[in-house]
C-alpha positions in Angstrom: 108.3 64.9 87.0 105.6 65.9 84.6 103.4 68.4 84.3 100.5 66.7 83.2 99.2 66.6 86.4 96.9 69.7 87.6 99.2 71.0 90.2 102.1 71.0 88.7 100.3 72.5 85.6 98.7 75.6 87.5 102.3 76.4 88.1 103.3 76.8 85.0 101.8 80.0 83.7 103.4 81.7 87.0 106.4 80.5 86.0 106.6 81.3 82.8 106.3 85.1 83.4 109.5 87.4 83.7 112.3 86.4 85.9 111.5 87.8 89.5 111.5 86.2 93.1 109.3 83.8 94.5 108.1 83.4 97.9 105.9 80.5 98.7 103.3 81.5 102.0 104.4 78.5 104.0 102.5 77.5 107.2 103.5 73.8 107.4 99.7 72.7 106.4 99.1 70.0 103.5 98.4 73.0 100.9 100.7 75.1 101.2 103.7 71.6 101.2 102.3 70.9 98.0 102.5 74.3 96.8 106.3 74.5 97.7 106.8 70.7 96.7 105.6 71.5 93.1 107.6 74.7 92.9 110.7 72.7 93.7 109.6 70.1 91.1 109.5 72.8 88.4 111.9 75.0 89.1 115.1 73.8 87.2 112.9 74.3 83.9 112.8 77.7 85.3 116.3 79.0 86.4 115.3 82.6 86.0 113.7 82.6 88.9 114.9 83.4 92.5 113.0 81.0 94.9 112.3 80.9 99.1 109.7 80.4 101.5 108.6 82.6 104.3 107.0 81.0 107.7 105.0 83.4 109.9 105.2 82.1 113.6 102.0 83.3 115.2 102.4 82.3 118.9 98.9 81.2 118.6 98.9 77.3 119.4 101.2 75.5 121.8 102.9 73.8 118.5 104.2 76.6 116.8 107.6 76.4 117.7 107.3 72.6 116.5 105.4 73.6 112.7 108.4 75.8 113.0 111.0 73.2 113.3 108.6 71.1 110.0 109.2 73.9 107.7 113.1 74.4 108.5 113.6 71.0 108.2 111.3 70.3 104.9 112.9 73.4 103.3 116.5 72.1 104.2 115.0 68.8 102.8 114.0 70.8 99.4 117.1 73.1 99.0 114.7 76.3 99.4 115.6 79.4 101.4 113.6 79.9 104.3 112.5 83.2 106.2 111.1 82.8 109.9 109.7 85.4 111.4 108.0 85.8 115.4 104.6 88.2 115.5 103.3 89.3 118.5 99.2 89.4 117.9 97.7 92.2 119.7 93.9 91.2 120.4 91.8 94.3 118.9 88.2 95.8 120.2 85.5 94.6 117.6 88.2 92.6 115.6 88.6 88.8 115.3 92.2 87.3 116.0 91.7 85.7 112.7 91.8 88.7 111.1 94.6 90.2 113.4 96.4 87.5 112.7 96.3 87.9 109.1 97.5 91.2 109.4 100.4 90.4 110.8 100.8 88.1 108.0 100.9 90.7 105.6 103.4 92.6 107.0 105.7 90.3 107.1 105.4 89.5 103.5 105.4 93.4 103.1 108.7 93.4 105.2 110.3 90.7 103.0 109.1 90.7 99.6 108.8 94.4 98.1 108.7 93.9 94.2 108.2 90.0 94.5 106.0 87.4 94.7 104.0 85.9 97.1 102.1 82.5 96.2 99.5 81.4 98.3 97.9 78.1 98.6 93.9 78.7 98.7 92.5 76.3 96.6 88.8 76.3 95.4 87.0 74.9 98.7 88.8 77.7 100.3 87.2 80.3 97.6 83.9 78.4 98.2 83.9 79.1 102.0 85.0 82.6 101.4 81.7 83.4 99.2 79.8 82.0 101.8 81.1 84.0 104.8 80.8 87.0 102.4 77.2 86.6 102.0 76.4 85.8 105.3 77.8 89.3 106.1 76.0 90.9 103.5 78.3 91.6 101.2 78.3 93.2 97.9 80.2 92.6 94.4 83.6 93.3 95.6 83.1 91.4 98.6 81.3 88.2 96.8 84.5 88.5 94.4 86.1 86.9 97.1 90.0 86.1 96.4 91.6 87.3 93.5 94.5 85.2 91.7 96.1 88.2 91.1 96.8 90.9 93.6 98.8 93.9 94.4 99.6 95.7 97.2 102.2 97.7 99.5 105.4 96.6 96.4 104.0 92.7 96.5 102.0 90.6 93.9 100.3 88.1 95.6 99.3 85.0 93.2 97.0 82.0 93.8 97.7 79.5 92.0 95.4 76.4 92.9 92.0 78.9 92.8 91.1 76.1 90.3 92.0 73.1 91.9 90.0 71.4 94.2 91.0 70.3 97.9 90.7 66.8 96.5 93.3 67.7 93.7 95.6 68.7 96.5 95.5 65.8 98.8 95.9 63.6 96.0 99.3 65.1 94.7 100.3 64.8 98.7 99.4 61.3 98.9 101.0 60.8 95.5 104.2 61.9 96.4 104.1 60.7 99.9 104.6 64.1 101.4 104.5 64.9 105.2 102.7 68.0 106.5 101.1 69.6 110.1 98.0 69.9 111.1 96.5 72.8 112.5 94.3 71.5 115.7 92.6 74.6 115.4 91.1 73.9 112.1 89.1 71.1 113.4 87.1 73.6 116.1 83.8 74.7 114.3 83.4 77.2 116.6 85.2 79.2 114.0 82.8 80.1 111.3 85.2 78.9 108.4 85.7 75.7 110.2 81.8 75.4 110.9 81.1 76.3 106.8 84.0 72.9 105.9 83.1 70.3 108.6 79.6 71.0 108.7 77.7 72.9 105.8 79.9 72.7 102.7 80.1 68.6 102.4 76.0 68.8 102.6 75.8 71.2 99.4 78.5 69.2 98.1 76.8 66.2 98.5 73.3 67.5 96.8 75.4 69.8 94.3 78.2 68.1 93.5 79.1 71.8 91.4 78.7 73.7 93.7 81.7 74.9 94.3 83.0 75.6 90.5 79.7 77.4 90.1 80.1 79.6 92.9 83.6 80.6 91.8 82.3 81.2 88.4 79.5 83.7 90.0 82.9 85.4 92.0 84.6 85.9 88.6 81.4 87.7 87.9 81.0 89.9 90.6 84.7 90.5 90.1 84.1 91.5 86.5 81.3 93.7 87.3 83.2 95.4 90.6 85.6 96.4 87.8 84.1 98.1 85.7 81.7 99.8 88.3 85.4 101.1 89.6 86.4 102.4 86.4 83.6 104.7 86.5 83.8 106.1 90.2 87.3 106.6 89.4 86.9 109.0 86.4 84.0 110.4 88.6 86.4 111.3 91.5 88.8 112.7 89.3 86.7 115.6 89.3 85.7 115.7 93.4 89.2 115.1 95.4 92.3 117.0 95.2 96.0 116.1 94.7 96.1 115.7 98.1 93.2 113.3 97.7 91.0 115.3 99.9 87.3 115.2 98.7 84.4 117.6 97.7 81.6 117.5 100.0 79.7 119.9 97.7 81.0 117.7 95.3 79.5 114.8 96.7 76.1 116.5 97.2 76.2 117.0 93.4 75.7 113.4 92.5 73.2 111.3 92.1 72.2 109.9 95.7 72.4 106.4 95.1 76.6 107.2 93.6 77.5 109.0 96.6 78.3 106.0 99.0 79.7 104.1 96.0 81.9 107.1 95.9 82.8 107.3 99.6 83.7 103.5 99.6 85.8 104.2 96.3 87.2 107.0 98.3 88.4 105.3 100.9 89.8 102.3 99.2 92.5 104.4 98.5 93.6 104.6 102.1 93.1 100.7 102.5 89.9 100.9 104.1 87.2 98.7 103.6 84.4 100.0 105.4 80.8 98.4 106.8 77.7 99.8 105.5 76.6 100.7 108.9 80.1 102.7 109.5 79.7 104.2 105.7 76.0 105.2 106.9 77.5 107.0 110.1 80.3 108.6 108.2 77.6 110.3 105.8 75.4 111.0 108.6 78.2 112.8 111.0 80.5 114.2 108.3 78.8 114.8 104.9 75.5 115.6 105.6 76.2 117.7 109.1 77.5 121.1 108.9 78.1 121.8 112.6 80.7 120.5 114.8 84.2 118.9 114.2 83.6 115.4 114.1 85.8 112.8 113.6 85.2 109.0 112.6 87.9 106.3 113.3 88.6 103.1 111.5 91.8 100.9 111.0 94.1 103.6 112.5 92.7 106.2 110.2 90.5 109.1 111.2 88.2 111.2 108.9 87.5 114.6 109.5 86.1 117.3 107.9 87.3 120.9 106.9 86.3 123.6 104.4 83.5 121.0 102.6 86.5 118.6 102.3 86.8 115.7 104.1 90.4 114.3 104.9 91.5 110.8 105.7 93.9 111.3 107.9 96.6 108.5 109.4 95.9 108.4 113.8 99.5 109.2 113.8 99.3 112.5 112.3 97.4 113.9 114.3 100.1 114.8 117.0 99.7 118.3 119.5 102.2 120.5 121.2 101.2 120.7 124.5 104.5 122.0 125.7 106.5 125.0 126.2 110.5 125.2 126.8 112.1 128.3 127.9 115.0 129.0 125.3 118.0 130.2 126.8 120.8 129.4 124.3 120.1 125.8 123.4 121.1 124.3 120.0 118.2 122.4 119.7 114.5 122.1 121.1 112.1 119.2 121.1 109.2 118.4 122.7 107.5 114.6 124.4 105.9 112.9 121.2 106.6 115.1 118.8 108.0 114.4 115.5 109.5 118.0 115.2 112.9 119.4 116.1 114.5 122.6 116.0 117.9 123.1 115.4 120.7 125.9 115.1 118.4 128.2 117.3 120.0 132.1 117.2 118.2 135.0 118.2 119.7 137.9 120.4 117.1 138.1 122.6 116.8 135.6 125.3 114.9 133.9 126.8 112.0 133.0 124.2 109.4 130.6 124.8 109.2 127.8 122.3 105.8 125.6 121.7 102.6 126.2 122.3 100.5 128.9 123.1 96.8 130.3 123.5 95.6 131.5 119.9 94.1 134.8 121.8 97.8 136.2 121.3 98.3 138.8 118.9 100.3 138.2 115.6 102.0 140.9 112.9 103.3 139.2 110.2 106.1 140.8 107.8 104.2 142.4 105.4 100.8 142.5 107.4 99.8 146.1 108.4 97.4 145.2 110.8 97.3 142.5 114.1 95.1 139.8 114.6 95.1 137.2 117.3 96.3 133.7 115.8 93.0 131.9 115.4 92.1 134.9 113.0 95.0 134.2 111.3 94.3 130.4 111.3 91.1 131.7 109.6 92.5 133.6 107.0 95.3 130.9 106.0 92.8 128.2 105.9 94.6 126.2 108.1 92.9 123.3 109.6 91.7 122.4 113.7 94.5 119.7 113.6 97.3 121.6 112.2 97.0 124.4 114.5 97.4 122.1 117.9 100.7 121.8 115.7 102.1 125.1 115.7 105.6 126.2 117.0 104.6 129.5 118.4 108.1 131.5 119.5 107.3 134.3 121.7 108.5 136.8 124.5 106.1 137.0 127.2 102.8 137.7 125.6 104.5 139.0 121.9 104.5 136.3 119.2 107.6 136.9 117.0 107.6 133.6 114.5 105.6 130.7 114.3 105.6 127.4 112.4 102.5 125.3 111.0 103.0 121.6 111.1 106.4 121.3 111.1 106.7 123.7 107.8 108.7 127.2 107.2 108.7 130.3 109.5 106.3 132.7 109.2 108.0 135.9 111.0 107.1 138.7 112.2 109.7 142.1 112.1 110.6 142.1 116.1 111.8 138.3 114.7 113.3 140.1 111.5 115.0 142.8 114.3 116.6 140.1 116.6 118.3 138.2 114.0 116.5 135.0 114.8 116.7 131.7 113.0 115.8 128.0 113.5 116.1 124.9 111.2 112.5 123.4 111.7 112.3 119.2 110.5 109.9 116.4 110.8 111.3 113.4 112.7 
């Protein structure tokens, strides 16, 4: 088969890169067939390569299971390696299944393909639509960027190929080579704002701009370009405002120019994967920057921000674990509380029993080589240790005497009535 023609030619500079794995995104659709029909086409020039397919089965339409049964059958047909695998889509508050679904999606090429590739199939009309629903939400360069051909993320390059091509391109290879392919019913609904922007809005600017599309793709590349540099510089500036443990300056913050400091937030938070609105950007710099009282906290894509010392931390939801228990020791090996990713182990002490977990922070504290005794949210104080961490603390006492206590998970801090009874725990996170 040659490679004159335009699919099979925007192969060829992915496939003429360093051998390495490819995985062709493969939802049974016409795109994505001619994606993996090409790849087949070309790959005996190209023997350095490993090559498979991965199908995500969403659940979503009554004819998964049979665009599951298309794929193995096609990929039999084709000699190709195929992964299947089942998601289970959680509907989220404020979140479109869309959107959930392609999260789901993700992970599973996460799961599969560390240090390989992914191709996808979007073509231009698909870049097209993408600019449009970007600018009806108000998006700015990096969202009008739209799709990249190049991306990585989480160990996986993700390429597209066909950004080029044209959806006409791609039917006209499939009716070429007299391929088969499903169709999503779905896709037909324009109830779904993609669908409405195809079926109803993009063949009318088609029709009076017959450019349209290659021109709003150029304007992307743009935006891209300019996005790029614009993150070059909030990266040098952030250098100089966020720690190694990529907590950032408020004072820091206040320092620069207004108009860089959400530019710097939403650089600061890209980090994390987070892609905030402006309207949640705006609320984060009303409650947590600019504020000085309280302990808010602001919650987005299981992240929460909080605030500490003029830093503000971006913290995973599943960090922020408590102790609310506390287990009378009498001898045990081992102590562990409900939800909670810490465990003690090889307990000794000669003086039983001791209470093990939490406690109130009025109790009084001596720690070895401390003269004087403080009650522990003094000493909270004084260590610098932060509202979440504290709900964290192993606090070992006997009746109302603390003797050790561990922060988080981390080493003993003891006190000599601990040093006197000989006691010792190994202290991990689960």
């Amino acid at each position: 088969m040659g490679t004159a023609d335009p699919v099979n030619a925007a192969l060829l500079p992915v496939l003429e890169q360093p051998a390495t794995h490819f995985y062709v995104a493969l939802s049974g659709g016409i795109d994505s067939v001619v994606l993996l029909h090409s790849l087949c086409a070309l790959r005996a020039s190209f023997p350095q390569h490993q090559y498979s397919a991965i199908h995500v089965h969403h659940g979503l339409s009554a004819n998964a299971d049979s665009w599951q049964r298309f794929v193995e059958q096609l990929c039999g047909e084709l000699d190709i390696r195929l992964l299947v695998e089942r998601v289970n889509l959680l509907k989220q508050t404020r979140t479109s299944l869309e959107a959930v679904a392609r999260e789901a999606r993700y992970g599973v090429f996460v799961k599969h393909a560390q240090g390989a590739c992914v191709l996808l199939a979007q073509h231009l009309d698909d870049q097209l639509e993408t600019i449009l629903l970007q600018l009806k939400r108000g998006a700015g360069p990096a969202g009008l960027a739209a799709m990249p051909v190049r991306r990585e993320d989480n160990g996986v390059t993700y390429l597209r190929p066909y950004l080029a091509l044209s959806r006409a391109q791609i039917e006209h290879y499939a009716y070429a080579h007299d391929l088969r392919w499903v169709e999503d019913e779905s896709n037909q609904d324009v109830r779904f704002d993609r669908n409405f922007l195809r079926h109803e809005i993009i063949p009318r600017l088609a029709e009076r701009w017959p450019q349209m599309a290659d021109n709003a793709a150029r304007s992307a590349q743009l935006c891209a370009q300019h996005q790029a540099l614009l993150d070059e510089v909030l990266q040098e500036k952030l250098v100089g405002l966020q720690s190694q443990d990529k907590t950032l300056s408020i004072n820091g913050l206040h320092a620069q120019p207004e108009r860089w400091q959400s530019a710097l937030l939403r650089s600061w938070l890209a980090q994390f994967g987070l892609n905030p609105s402006a309207a949640w950007l705006l609320n984060l710099q009303n409650q947590l920057v600019s504020r000085q009282d309280g302990m808010p906290e602001i919650k987005l894509d299981g992240r929460v921000i909080r605030r500490f010392n003029q830093r503000l931390f971006c913290l995973l939801s599943s960090d922020l674990w408590q102790i609310n228990q506390t287990i009378k020791w009498q001898g045990e090996h081992a102590v562990s509380w409900d939800a909670v990713p810490v465990l003690l182990t090889n307990i000794r002490c000669n003086q039983q029993p001791l209470e093990i977990g939490n406690a109130p922070f009025s109790l009084r504290f001596t720690p070895v080589g401390e003269l004087q005794s403080k009650p522990l949210n003094q000493w909270f104080k004084q260590w610098q240790i932060a509202p979440w961490l504290r709900q964290q603390t192993v606090v070992v006492r006997a009746g109302e005497s603390v003797i050790a206590l561990a922060i988080a998970g981390e080493k003993w801090r003891l006190s000599q009535q601990a040093l006197d009874w000989q006691f010792k725990a190994d202290i991990s996170r689960q």
